[in-house]
C-alpha positions as CSV (number, residue, x, y, z in Angstrom):
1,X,37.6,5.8,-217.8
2,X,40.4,8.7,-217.8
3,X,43.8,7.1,-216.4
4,X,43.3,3.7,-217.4
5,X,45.4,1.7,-220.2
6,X,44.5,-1.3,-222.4
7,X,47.8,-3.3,-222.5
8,X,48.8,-7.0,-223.2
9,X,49.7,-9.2,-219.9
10,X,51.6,-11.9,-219.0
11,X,50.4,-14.4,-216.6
12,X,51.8,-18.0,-215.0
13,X,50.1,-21.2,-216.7
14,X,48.7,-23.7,-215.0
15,X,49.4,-26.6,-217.3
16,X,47.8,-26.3,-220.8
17,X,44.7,-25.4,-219.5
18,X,45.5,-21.8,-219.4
19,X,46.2,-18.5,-221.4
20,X,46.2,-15.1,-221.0
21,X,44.4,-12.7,-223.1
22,X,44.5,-9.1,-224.2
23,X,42.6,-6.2,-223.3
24,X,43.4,-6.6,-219.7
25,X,42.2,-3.3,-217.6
26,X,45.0,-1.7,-215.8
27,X,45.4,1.2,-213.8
28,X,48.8,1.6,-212.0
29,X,51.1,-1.2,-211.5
30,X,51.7,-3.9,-213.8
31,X,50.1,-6.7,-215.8
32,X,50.1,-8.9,-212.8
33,X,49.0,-6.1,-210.3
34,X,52.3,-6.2,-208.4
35,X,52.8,-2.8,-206.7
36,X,55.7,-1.3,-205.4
37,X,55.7,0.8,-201.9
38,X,52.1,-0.2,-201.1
39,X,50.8,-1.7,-198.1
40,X,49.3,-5.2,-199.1
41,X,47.5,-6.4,-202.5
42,X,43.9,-8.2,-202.8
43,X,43.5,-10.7,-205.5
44,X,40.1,-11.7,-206.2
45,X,39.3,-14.4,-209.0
46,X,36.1,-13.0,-210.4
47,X,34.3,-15.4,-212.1
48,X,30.9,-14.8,-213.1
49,X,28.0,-16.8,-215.3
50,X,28.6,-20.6,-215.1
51,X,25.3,-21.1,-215.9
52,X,25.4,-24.8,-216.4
53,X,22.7,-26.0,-219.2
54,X,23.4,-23.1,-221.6
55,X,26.7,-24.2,-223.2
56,X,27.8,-26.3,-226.2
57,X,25.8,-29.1,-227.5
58,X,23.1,-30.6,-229.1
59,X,20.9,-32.0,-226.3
60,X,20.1,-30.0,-222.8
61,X,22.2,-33.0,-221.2
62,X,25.3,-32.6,-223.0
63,X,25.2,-28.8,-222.7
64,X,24.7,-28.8,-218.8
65,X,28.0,-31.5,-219.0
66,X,30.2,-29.5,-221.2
67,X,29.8,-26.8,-219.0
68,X,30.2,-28.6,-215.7
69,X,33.4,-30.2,-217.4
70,X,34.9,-26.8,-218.3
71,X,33.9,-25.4,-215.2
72,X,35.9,-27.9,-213.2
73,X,38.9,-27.2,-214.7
74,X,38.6,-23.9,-213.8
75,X,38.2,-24.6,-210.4
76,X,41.6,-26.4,-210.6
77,X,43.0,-23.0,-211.7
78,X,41.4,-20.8,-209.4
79,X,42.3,-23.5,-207.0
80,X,46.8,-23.3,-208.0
81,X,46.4,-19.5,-208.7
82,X,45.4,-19.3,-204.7
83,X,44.2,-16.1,-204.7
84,X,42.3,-14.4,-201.6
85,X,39.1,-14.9,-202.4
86,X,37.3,-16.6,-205.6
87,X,33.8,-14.4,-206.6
88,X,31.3,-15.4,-208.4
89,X,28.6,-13.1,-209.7
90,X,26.2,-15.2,-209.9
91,X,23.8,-17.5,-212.3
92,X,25.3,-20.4,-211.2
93,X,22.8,-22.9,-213.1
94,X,20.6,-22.0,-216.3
95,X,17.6,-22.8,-214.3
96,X,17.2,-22.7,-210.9
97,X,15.4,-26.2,-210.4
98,X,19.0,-27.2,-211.2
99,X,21.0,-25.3,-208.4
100,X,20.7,-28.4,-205.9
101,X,21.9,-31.0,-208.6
102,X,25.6,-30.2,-208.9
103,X,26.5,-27.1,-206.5
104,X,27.0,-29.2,-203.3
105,X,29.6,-31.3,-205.1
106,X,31.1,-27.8,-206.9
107,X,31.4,-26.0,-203.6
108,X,33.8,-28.8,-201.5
109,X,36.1,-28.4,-204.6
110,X,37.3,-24.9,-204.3
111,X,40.1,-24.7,-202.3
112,X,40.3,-21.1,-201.8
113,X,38.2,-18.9,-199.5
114,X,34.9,-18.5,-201.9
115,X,31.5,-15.9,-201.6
116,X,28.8,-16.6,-204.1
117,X,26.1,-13.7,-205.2
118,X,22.9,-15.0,-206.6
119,X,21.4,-14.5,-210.0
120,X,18.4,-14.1,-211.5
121,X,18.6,-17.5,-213.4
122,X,19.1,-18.9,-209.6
123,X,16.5,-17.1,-208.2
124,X,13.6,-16.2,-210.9
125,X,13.4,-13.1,-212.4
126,X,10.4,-12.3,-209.7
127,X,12.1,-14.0,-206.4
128,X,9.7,-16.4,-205.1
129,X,9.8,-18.2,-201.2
130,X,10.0,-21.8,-202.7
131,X,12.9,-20.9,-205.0
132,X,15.0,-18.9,-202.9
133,X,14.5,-21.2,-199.8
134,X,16.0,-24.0,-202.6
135,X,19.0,-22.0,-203.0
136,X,19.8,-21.2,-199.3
137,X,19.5,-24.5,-198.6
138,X,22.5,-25.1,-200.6
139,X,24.7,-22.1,-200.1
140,X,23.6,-21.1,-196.7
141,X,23.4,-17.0,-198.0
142,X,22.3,-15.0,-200.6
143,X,23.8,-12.0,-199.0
144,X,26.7,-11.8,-196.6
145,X,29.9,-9.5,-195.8
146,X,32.7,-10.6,-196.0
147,X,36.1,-9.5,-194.1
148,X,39.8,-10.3,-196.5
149,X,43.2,-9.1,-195.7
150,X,41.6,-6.2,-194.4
151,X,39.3,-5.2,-197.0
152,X,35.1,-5.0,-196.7
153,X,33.7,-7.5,-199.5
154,X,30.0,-6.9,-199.6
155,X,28.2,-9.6,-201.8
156,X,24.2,-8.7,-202.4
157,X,21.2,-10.4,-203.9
158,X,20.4,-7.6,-206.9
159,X,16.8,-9.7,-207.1
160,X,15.5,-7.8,-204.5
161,X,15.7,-4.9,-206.8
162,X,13.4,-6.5,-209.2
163,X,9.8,-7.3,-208.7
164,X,9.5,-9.7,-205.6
165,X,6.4,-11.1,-203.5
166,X,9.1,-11.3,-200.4
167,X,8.5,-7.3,-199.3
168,X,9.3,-8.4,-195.6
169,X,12.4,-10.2,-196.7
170,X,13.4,-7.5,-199.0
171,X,12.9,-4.6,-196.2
172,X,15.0,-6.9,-194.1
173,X,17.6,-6.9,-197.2
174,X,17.4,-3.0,-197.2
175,X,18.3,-2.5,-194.0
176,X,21.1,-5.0,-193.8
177,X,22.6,-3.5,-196.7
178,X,22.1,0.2,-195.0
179,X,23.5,-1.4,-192.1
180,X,26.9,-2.3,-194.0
181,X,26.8,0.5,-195.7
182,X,26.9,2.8,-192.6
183,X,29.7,0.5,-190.9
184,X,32.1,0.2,-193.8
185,X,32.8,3.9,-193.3
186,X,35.1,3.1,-191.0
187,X,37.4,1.3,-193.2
188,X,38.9,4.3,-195.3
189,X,37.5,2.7,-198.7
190,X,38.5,-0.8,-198.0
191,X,35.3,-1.7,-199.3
192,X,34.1,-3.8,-202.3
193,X,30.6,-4.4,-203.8
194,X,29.5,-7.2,-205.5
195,X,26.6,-8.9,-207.3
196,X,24.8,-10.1,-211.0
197,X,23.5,-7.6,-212.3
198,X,25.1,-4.1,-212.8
199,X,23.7,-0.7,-211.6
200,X,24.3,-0.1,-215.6
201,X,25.4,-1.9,-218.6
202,X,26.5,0.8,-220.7
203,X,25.4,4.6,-219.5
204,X,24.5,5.5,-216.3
205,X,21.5,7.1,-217.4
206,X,20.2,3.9,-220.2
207,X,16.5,3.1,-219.9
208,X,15.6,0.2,-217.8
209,X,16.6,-3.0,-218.9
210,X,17.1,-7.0,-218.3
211,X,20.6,-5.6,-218.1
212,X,20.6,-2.9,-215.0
213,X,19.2,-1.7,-212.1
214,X,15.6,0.2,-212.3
215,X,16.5,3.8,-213.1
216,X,13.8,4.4,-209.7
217,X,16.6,4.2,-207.4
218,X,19.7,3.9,-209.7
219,X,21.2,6.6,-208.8
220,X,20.9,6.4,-205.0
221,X,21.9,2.8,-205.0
222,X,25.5,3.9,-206.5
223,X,25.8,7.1,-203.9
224,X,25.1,4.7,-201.0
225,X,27.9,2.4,-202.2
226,X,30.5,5.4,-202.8
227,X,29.6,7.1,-199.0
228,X,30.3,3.7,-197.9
229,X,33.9,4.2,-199.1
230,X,33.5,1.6,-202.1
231,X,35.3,2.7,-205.7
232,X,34.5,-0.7,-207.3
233,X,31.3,-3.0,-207.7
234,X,32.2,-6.6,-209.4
235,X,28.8,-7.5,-211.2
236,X,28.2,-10.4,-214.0
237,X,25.0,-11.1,-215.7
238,X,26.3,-9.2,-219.1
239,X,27.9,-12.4,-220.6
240,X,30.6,-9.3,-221.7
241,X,33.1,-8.0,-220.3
242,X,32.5,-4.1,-219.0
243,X,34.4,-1.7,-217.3
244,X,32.2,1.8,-216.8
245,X,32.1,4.4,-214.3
246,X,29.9,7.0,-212.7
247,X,31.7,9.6,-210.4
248,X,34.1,7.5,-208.9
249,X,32.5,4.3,-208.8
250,X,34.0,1.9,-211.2
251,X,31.4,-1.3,-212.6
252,X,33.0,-4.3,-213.4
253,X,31.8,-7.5,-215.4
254,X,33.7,-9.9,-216.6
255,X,33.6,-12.9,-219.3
256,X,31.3,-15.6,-219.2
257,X,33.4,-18.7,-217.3
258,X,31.6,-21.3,-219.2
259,X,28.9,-21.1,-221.5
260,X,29.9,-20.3,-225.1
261,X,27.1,-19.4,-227.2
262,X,28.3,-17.3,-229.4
263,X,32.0,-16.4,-230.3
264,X,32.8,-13.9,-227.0
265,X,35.9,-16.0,-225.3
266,X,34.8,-17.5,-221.8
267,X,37.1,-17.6,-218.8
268,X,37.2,-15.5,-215.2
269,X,38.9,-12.0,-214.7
270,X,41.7,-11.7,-212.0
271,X,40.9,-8.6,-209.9
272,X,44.2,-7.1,-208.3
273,X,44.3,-4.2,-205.9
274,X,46.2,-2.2,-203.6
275,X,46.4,0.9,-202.0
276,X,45.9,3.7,-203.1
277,X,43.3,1.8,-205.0
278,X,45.0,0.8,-208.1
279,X,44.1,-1.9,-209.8
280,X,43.9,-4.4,-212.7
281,X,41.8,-6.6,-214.0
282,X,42.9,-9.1,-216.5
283,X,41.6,-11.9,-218.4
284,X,42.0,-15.5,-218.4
285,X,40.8,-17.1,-221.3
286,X,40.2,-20.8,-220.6
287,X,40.7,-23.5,-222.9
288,X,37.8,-25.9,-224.1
């Protein structure tokens, strides 16, 4: 966390809908990631935690609409901000018999390219045939590399690091991701991981938790990701924002887009970055 600043941003509006908080993560640069003398920049919208049916209200319909509602406006954001890629980190719906009911309609409205990582909400917390066959059926993946203005976005399923009755399907997950792995060494760090849950939440060596990987393969699971030339992994599932690192693997996790619970702010984090891999990472806090 050495060479990093906490500092207060400015940020375009779109509308009234938006504003821009403090406590955005910077290192190098400016509030709005503009570098000077660098090659290109990467803007990712990282939203994370939609999680429709958890939200405000009193009845399970009118907290599955308020957060549809809120998340359609942020759409429209994402959508004017045209960045290069929107992210989302998965737990798309509160439960996963629900992913089918709205996410077809959701996924025609982004007009920006888009890679989605499963949750565990979406997927069970023990990933079963039926349910993940459901959710491929409406986004087509629940892993998949992508390629963005020259930079190597890996998006994984971090289910098949829980308990799972799919052991062909999740050797066929471990050696995809060893696959990408070996082949993003040829992009000179140009290489992103992402997915829900975290490698940790808080310390690198915390006990096993609803919050992190299994401790049984923790720490190998972050070296494969730094020989692969990666220095960030974008991860949601916290419903807080985090930024933590171990070596020089940075974790981040940012707010909640649309279920307010409690009194943490929701909105999506804007992820800028450029070579040589500096970076910020600030918050946009999204009007009810």
């Amino acid at each position: 966390m050495n060479r990093r600043s906490f500092l207060v941003g400015t940020f375009a509006s779109v509308g009234t809908l938006l504003a821009f908080s403090s406590g955005a993560e910077t290192r190098g640069g400016d509030a709005n990631g503009d570098q000077k003398g660098t090659k290109s920049r990467l803007r990712i919208a990282h939203l994370t935690d939609p999680q429709f049916g958890f939200g405000p209200g009193k009845t399970p319909a009118q907290k599955y609409a308020a957060d549809i509602a809120r998340f359609e406006r942020e759409i429209e954001i994402v959508n004017a901000m045209k960045p290069d890629l929107a992210l989302i980190t998965g737990d798309l719906t509160n439960n996963y018999n629900d992913v089918a009911k709205d996410w077809p309609r959701l996924l025609k409205k982004f007009t920006v390219p888009l890679a989605v990582a499963p949750g565990n909400h979406d997927m069970g917390n023990e990933m079963t045939k039926a349910v993940r066959d459901r959710y491929l059926s409406v986004f087509g993946y629940d892993y998949k590399t992508f390629d963005v203005k020259g930079w190597r976005i890996i998006v994984g399923n971090t289910q098949f690091w829980r308990k799972t009755p799919l052991a062909d399907e999740k050797t066929r997950y471990e050696a995809w991701l060893k696959d990408e792995c070996t082949k993003a060494k040829s992009l000179d760090g140009r290489v992103l991981f992402a997915g829900h849950i975290p490698p940790f939440a808080d310390k690198p060596n915390e006990k096993d938790s609803y919050e992190n990987y299994p401790m049984t393969g923790r720490y190998a699971r972050m070296s494969m990701y730094l020989a692969a030339g990666a220095r960030f992994f974008l991860a949601g599932h916290t419903h807080r924002y985090i930024a933590h690192g171990w070596k020089d693997l940075t974790i981040l996790n940012p707010e909640t887009t649309s279920t307010n619970f409690d009194t943490r702010p929701h909105g999506f984090r804007v992820f800028d970055i450029t070579d040589p891999y500096d970076y910020s990472y600030n918050f946009v806090k999204v009007r009810s």
